[in-house]
Structures are given as C-alpha cells and as structure tokens.
C-alpha positions in Angstrom: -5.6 -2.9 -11.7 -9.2 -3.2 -10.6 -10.1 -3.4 -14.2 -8.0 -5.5 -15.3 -10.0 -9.4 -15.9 -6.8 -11.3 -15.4 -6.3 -9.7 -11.7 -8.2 -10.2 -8.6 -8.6 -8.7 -5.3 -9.0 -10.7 -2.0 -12.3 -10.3 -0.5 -11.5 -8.9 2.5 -10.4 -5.9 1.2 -14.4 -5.3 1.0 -15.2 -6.7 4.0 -17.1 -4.4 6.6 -14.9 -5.1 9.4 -11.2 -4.6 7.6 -12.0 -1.0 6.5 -9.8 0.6 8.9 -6.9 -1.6 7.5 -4.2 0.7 5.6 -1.9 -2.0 4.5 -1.8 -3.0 0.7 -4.9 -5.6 -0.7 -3.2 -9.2 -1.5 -3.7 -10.0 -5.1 -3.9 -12.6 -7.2 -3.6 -12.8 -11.5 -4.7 -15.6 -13.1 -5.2 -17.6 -10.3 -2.0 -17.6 -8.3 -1.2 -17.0 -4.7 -1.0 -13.0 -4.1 2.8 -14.2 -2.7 3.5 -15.5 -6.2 3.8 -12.4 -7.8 6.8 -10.3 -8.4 6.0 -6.3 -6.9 8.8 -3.6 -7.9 9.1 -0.2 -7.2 11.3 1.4 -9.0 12.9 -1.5 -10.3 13.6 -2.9 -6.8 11.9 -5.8 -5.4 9.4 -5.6 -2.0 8.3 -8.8 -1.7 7.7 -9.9 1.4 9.9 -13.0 1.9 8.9 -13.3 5.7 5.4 -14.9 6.7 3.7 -13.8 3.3 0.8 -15.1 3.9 0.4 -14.9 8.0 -2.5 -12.7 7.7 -4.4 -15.1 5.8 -4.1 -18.3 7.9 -6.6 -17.2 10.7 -3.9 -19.0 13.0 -3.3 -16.7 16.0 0.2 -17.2 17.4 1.8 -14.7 19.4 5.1 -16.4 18.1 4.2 -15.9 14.4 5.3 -12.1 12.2 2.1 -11.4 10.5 2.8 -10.5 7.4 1.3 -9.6 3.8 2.5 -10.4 0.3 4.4 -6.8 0.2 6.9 -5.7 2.3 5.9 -2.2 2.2 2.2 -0.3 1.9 3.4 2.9 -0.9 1.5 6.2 -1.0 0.5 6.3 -4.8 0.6 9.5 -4.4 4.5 9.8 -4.7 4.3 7.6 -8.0 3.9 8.5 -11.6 3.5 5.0 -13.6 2.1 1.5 -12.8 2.7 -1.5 -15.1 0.9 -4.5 -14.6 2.3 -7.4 -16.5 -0.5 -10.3 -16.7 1.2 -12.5 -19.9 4.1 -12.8 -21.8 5.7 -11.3 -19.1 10.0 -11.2 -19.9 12.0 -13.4 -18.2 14.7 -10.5 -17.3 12.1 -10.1 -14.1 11.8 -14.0 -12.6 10.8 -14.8 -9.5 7.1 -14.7 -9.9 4.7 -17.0 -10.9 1.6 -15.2 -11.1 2.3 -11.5 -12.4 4.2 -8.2 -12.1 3.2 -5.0 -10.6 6.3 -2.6 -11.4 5.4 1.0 -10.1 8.0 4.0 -10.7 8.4 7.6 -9.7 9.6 9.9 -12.6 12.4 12.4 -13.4 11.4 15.8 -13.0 10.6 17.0 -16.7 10.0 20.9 -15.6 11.6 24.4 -16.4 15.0 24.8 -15.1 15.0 26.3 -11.7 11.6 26.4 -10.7 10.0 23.8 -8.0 7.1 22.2 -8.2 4.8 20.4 -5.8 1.7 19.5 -4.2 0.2 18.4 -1.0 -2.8 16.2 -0.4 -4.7 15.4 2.9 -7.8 12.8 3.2 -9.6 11.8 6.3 -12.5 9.3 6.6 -14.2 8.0 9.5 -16.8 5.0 10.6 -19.6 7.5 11.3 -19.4 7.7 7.5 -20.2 3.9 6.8 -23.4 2.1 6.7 -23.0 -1.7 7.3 -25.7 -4.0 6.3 -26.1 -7.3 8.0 -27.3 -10.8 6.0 -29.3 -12.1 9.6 -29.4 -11.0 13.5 -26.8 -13.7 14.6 -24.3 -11.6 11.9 -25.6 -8.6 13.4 -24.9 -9.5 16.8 -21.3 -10.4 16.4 -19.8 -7.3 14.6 -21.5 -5.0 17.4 -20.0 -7.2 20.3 -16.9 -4.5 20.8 -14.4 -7.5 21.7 -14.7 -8.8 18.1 -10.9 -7.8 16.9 -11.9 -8.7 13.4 -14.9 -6.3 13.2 -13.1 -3.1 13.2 -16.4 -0.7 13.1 -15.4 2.2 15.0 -12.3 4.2 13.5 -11.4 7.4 12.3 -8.4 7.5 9.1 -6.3 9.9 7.5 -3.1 10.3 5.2 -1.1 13.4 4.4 1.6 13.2 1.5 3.8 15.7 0.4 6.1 15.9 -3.0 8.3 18.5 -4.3 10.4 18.2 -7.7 12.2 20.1 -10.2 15.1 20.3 -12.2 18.1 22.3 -10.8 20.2 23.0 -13.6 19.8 21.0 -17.4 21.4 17.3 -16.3 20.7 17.8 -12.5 16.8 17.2 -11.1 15.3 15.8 -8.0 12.6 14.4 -6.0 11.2 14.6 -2.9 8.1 12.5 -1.4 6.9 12.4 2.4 3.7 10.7 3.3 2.1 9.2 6.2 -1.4 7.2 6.9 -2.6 6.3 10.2 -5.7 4.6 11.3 -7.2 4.8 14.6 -9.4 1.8 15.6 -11.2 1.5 18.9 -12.4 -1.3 20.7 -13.5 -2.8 24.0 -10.9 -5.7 26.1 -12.3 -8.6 27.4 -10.8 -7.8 30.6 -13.3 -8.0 33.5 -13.7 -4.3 34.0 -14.0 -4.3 29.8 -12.0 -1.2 29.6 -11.6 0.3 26.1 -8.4 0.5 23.9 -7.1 1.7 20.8 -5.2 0.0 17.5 -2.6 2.1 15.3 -1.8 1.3 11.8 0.6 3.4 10.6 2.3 3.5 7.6 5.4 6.8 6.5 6.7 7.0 3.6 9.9 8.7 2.2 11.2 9.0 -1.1 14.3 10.7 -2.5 16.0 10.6 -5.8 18.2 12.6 -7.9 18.5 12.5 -11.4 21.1 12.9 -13.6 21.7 12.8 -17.3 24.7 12.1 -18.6 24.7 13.7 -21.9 28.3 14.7 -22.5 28.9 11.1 -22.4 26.1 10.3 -25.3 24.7 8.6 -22.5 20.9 9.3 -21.4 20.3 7.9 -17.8 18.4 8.7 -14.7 19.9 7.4 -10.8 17.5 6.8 -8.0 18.8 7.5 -4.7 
C-alpha cells in the first residue's frame, strides 16, 4: 500500500511521539477521508461506524469513544492476500467513497494430513529511537513527561501464532492467535507527579474451516 501513488498515510503515523501506538494508520486514496473507504477482511466489513474519526479531532471529551477509521487492528501475519482497489472499483462492494482494502486468509493448499505452522515474536523499545528536534522550544515539550501526546518512553512486542493443514481431501482448516501490546510510561500531573503506565493491546483470533464441495461440482471454501 505504501507504494501505491493513489494512497496516503496520515502523518502521524511518523510522528515521534505516536510510535508506541499499535492501532492501524488512517488512510486516505485519492484524496478522501480515511473513514470513506470500504476495509474487508475476508469479505466482511470492519469499518468503524462509531466516532471514526474521534482520534483526529484533537477534542478531549471524556464523554466521546475515540475511535479510528477501522474497527479492528489485524495481525498481517494471519493473512495471505491484500487487494487494494484505487479505480474502477465494482459496484458489488458500495459503501465507500474513496477505496477498498479487502485482506483474506487462505485455504490450506498442503499434503493431506500433515500440519503446518509458524510462530513469530518482535519486540522494540524507545532506547532504540533517536528523535531529532526542529528548535529548543520543540525540544522542551516532548521531554516534559506530562505531554500525553509525546509518547517517548515505551517498550513493544507482538507474538502471533498460525497452524493449518488439510485434514482429509475436501476438509482443511486454520488456526491464527496473535497479540501486541505496548507499554508507555509517563509522569501525572498530580502534585506528588507520580509515574504511570498506558496499555495498548490488541488479540487476535482467527478460525476457519474449509470445505470443498466437489461431489456436488461445486468448488467452495467456508470461513468460520
């Protein structure tokens, strides 16, 4: 998607102080609102029809569901193909305006009886950045430790687990488990400025079974 012209990702998700942030980037193609487009996973929508754009007003409201322009953060681990439709885009989706990002998992396309998998683990922490500053007065506000928006001190890490094979010739399945959490510290502006810690966590779990219909002269695959 990054190299795609007609799509573009909000600046934030480059911004020094949103790295510990594990939900997915709003987007936009050809210009419209990130909210506009039409997200599927597996042919089933996960737009967010609630606050889409919350996160983006700068509005703090204690009333208010923050909210992003997807419903749910996937592991892309657990998928196998990502379509991104920019033009000429059929009408048999709808409900977009801007573009559509359709991601799917696959059916299991191994020898009969034997399982496959794999397991992945990633970790990344702030002691690994380097932030550069454009003057002192910017400087001076991402180290003040109140700043909620200047998240500069946070360790990260994901684990994601999938296992799939085909049982017998019409019968296969898959398995996904996955989980990212991030761990941001930071300092209250209580009087005795006492520290406190911000989760962002995101699980994942995916299960499908898969079966072709053959004696029918039917070829079809069921997600569960």
């Amino acid at each position: 998607m990054k190299v795609n012209s007609n799509v573009q990702f909000t600046n934030s998700e480059k911004a020094a102080g949103s790295q510990a942030e594990i939900h997915a980037s709003d987007i936009s193609i050809h210009g419209a609102l990130p909210y506009n487009n039409a997200f599927l996973f597996n042919g089933m929508s996960i737009n967010n029809d609630i606050n889409p754009y919350e996160s983006n007003s700068g509005i703090s409201d204690p009333t208010s569901l923050k909210g992003n322009s997807q419903a749910v953060t996937l592991n892309i681990d657990l998928l196998c193909n990502l379509e991104v439709l920019d033009s000429n885009v059929s009408a048999q989706y709808g409900k977009f305006t801007g573009g559509v990002i359709s991601a799917t998992t696959c059916s299991p396309k191994t020898v009969v009886g034997k399982i496959h998998g794999n397991i992945n683990y990633d970790y990344t922490s702030s002691d690994w950045y380097r932030f550069n500053y454009i003057d002192s007065s910017e400087e001076s506000d991402f180290e003040d430790t109140t700043q909620t928006n200047a998240q500069k001190d946070f360790n990260q890490k994901g684990i994601s687990l999938n296992t799939y094979g085909r049982l017998t010739e019409s019968l296969g399945f898959n398995l996904g488990l996955s989980q990212r959490k991030s761990d941001i510290r930071s300092t209250s502006k209580l009087s005795d400025a006492r520290p406190y810690n911000e989760d962002r966590t995101s699980t994942n779990i995916n299960a499908e079974l898969f079966y072709n219909l053959n004696r029918t002269g039917f070829v079809g695959d069921f997600f569960i």
